[in-house]
C-alpha positions as a printed NumPy array, in Angstrom:
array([[ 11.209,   0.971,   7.228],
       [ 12.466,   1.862,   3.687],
       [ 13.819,   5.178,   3.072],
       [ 14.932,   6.981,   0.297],
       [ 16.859,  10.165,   0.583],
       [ 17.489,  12.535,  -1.89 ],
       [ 20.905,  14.625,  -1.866],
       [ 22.771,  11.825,   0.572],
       [ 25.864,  13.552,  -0.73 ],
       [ 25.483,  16.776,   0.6  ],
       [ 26.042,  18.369,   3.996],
       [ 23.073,  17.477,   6.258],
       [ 22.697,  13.809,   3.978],
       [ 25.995,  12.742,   5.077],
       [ 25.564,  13.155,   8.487],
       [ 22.229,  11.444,   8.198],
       [ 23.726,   8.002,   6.697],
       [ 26.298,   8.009,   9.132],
       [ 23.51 ,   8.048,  11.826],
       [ 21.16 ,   5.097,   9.35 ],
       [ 23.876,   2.511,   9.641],
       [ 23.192,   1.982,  12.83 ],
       [ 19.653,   1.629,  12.307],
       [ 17.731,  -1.204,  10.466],
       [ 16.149,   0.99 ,   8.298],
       [ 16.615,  -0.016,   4.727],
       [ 18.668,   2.484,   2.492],
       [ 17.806,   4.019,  -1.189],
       [ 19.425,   6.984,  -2.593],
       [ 19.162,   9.311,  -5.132],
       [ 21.449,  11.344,  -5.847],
       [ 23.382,  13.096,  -8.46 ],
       [ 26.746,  11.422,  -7.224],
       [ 24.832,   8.432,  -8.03 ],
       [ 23.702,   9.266, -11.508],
       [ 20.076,  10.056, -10.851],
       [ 18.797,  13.426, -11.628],
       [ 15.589,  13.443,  -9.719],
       [ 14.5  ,  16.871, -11.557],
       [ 13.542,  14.178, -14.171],
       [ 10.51 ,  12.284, -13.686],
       [ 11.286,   9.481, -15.79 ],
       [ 14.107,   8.625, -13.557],
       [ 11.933,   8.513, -10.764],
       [  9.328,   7.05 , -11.156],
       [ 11.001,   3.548, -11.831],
       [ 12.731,   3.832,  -8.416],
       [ 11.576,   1.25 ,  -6.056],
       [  8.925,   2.179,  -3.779],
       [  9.698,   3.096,   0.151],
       [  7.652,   4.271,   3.341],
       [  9.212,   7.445,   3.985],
       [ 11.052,  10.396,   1.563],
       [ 13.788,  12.358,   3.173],
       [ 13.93 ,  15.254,   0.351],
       [ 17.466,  17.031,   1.16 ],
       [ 18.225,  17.783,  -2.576],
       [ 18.914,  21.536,  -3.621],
       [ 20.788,  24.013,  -4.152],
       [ 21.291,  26.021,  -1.255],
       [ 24.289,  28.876,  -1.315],
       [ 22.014,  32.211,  -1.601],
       [ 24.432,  34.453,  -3.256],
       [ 24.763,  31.831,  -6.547],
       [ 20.913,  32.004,  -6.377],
       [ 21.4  ,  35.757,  -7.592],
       [ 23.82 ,  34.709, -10.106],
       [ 21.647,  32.143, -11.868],
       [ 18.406,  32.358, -10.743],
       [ 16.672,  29.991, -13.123],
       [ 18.645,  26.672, -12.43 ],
       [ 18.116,  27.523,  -8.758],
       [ 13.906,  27.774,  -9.207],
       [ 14.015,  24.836, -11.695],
       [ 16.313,  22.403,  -9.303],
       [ 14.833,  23.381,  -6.132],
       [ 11.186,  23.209,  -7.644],
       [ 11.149,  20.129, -10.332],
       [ 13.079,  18.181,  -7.177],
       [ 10.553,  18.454,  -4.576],
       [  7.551,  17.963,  -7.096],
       [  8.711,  14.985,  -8.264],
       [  9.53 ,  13.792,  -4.761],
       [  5.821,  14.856,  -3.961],
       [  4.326,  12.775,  -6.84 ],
       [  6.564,   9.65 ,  -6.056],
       [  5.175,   9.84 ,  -2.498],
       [  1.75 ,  10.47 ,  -3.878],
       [  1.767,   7.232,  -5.836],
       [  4.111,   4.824,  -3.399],
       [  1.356,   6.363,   0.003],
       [  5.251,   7.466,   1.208],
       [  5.133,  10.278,   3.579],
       [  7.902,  13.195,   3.001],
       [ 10.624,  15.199,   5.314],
       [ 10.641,  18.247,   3.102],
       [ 14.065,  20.508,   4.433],
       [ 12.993,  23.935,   3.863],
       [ 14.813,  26.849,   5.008],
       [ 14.111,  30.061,   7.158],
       [ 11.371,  32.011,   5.101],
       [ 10.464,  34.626,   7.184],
       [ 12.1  ,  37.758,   5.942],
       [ 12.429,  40.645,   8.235],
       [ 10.981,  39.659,  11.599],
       [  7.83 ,  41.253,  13.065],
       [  8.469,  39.866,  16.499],
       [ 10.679,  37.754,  18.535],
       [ 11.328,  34.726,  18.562],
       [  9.613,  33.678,  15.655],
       [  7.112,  30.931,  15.507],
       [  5.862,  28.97 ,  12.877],
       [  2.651,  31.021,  12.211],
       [  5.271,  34.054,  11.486],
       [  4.086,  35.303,   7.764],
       [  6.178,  34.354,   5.877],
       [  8.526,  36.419,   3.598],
       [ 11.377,  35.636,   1.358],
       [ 14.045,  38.011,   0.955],
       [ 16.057,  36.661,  -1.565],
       [ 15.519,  33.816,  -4.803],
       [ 16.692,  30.86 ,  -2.818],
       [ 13.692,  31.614,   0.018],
       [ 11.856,  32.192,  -2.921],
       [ 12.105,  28.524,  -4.036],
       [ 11.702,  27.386,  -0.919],
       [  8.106,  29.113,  -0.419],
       [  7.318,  27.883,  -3.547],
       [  7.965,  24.583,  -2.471],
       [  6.232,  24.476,   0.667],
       [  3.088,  25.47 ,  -1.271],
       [  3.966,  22.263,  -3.042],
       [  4.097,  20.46 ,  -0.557],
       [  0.345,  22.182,   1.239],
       [ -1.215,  21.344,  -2.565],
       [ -0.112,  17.683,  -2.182],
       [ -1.148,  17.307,   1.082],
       [ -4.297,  18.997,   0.559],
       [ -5.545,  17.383,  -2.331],
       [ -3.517,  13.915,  -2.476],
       [ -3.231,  13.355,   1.367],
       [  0.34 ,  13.23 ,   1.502],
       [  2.05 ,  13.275,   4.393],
       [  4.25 ,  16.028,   4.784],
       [  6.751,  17.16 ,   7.727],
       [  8.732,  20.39 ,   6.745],
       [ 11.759,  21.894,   8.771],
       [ 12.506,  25.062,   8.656],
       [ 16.336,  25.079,  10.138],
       [ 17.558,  28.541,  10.601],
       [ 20.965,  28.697,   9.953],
       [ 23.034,  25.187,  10.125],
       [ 26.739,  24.926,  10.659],
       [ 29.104,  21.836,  11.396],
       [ 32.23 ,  20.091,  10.1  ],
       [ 32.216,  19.156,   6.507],
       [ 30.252,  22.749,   5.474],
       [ 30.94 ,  24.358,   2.594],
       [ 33.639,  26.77 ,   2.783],
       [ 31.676,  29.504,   1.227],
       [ 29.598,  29.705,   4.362],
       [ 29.801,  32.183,   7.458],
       [ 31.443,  29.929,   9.991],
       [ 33.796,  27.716,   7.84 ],
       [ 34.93 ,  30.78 ,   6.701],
       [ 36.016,  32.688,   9.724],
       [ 37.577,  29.554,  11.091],
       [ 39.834,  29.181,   7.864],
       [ 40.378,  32.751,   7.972],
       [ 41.695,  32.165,  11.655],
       [ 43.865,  29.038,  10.525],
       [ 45.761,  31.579,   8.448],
       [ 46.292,  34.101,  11.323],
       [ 43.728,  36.765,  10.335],
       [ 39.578,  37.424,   9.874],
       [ 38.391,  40.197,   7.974],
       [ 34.41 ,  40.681,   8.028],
       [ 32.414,  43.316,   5.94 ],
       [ 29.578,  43.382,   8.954],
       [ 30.002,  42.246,  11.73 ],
       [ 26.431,  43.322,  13.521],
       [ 23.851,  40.889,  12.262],
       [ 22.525,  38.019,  14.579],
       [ 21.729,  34.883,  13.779],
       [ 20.279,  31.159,  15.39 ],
       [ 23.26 ,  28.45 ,  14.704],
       [ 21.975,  24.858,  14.812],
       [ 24.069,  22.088,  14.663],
       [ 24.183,  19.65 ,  11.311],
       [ 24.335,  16.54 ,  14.28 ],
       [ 21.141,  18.104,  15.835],
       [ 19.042,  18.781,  12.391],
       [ 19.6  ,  15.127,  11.746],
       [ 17.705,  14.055,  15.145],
       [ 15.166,  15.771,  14.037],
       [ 14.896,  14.083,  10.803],
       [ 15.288,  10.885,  12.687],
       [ 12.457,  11.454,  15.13 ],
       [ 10.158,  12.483,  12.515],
       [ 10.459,   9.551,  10.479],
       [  9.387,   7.544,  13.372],
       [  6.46 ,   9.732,  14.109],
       [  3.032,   9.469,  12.6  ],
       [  1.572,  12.718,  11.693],
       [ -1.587,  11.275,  10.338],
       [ -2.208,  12.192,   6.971],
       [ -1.012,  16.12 ,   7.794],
       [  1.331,  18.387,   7.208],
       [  3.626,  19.634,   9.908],
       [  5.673,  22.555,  10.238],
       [  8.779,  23.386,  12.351],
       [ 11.357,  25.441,  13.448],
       [ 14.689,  23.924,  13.706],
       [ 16.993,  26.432,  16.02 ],
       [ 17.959,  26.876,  19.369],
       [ 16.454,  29.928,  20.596],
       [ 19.162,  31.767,  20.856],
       [ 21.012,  34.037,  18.49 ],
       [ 24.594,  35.288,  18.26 ],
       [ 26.396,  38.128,  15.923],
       [ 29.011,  37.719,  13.552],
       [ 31.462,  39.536,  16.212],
       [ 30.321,  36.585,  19.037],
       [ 30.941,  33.866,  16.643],
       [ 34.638,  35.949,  15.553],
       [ 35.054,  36.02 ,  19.28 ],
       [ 34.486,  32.299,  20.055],
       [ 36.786,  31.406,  17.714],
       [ 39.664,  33.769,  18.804],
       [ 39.195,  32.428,  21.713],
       [ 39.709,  28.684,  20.683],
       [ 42.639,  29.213,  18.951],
       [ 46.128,  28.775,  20.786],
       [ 47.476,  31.79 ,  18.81 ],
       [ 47.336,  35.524,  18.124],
       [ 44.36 ,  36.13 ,  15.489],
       [ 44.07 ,  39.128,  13.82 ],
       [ 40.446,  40.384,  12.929],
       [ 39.054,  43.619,  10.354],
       [ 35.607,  44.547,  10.061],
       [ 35.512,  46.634,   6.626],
       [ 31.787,  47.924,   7.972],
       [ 30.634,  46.986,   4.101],
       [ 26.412,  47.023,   4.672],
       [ 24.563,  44.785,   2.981],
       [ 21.63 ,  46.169,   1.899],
       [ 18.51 ,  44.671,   2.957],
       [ 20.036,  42.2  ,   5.313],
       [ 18.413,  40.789,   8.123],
       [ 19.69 ,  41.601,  11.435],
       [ 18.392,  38.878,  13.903],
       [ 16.737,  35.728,  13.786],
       [ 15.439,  33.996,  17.21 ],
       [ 13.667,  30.414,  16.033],
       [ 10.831,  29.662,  18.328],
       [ 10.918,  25.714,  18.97 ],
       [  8.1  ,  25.542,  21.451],
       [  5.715,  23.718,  18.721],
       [  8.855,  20.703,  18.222],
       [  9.35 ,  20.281,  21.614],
       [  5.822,  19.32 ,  22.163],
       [  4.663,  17.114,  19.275],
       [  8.24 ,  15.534,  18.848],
       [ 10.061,  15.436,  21.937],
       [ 13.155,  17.276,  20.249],
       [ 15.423,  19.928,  21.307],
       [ 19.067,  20.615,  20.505],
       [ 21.965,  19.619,  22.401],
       [ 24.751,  20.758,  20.979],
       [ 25.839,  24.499,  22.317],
       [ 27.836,  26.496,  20.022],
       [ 31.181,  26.413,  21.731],
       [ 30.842,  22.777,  22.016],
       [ 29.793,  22.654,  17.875],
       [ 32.947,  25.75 ,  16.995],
       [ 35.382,  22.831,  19.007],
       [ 33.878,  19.981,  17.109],
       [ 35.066,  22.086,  13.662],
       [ 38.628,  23.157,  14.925]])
């Protein structure tokens, strides 16, 4: 099958080429690291027609989306369109990687039919581009699966994240949190990219798909602080300053009953296993 993926560079599309070179699938990327800017149409359109779009591009830290809102909702958006419209005229399908969109929960866990809600601008974009994505499908036919991965950790992260964070913090004898309380659903990078894997083999038939990408269970800050204590040989300090974000969601429970069924996936990597893997 050919495959291009957008944003190889990045987090999750690293992981995913490592897991491609053992597969015969052939190989295009786009990417800024490669000089193609794929918010511009006229460098897309002359690349060379595949099957399948993985679309990982974007920009993804949520407290830079506050800082500059506009590149974020520009990027995020002009990206997936023009991924949309090269799968449009190529009769690719497209992996869209959303996020989690669904605010404050009503219930839990949450399913896929949860309304959805964005609390902050990088949601925001990703709505936005799910819409995209129902338009295309709708009108054009494209095939669209979207993942919605809760929240994603592994080796290689960004350091600016929750869990790199606290384990550098711990490298340097001591963790100080501002709040410690909120819960959240930690999938593995390694088990995100099965996902993507499994989908590209599936047919979905002309439809658009939707799913959850989490375990189904959550964990606070202080359980994750806790793990990694624990995994250290050494005497770790640890400080909650008890700063509240306002606003801030305080759990998140994915629902992954609809993925198990239509694609056979679940995760296998537990969260002790995935902290070890990062130490």
């Amino acid at each position: 099958m050919n495959i291009l993926v957008t944003g190889s560079s990045g987090f999750i599309g690293t992981y995913l080429l490592k897991r491609f070179s053992i597969t015969n699938h052939k190989i295009s990327l786009a990417d800024v690291s490669d000089g193609i800017n794929i918010c511009d149409w006229e460098q897309v359109k002359i690349l060379n027609p595949v099957d399948t779009v993985v679309h990982l591009a974007n920009l993804s830290f949520v407290p830079d989306s506050y800082k500059n809102p506009k590149l974020f909702y520009e990027t995020n958006y002009l990206s997936t369109l023009n991924m949309l419209e090269f799968c449009r005229i190529n009769n690719a399908k497209l992996i869209f990687l959303s996020s989690y969109v669904y605010g404050h929960p009503e219930y839990q866990p949450i399913d896929e039919n949860h309304p959805i809600q964005a609390f902050n601008p990088y949601a925001q974009t990703k709505v936005i581009c799910e819409s995209l994505c129902e338009g295309y499908n709708r009108d054009f036919k494209v095939p669209v699966t979207i993942f919605r991965p809760f929240n994603i950790y592994g080796k290689g992260q960004n350091s600016d994240f929750l869990i790199p964070s606290i384990i550098n913090q711990a490298k340097k004898g001591q963790i100080i949190i501002k709040d410690d309380r909120p819960k959240r659903d930690y999938i593995h990078v390694e088990d995100i990219v099965e996902a993507i894997l499994i989908a590209i083999e599936s047919d979905n038939n002309l439809s658009i798909k939707k799913y959850n990408l989490g375990t189904g269970k959550s964990y606070s800050v202080k359980e994750i602080v806790d793990f990694v204590r624990d995994l250290f040989n050494s005497k770790i300090d640890y400080l909650c300053t008890d700063e509240i974000r306002p606003n801030d969601v305080m759990d998140t429970i994915a629902d992954i009953t609809t993925i198990k069924k239509d694609l056979k996936w679940e995760p296998k990597i537990s969260i002790i296993q995935g902290l070890g893997e990062m130490l």
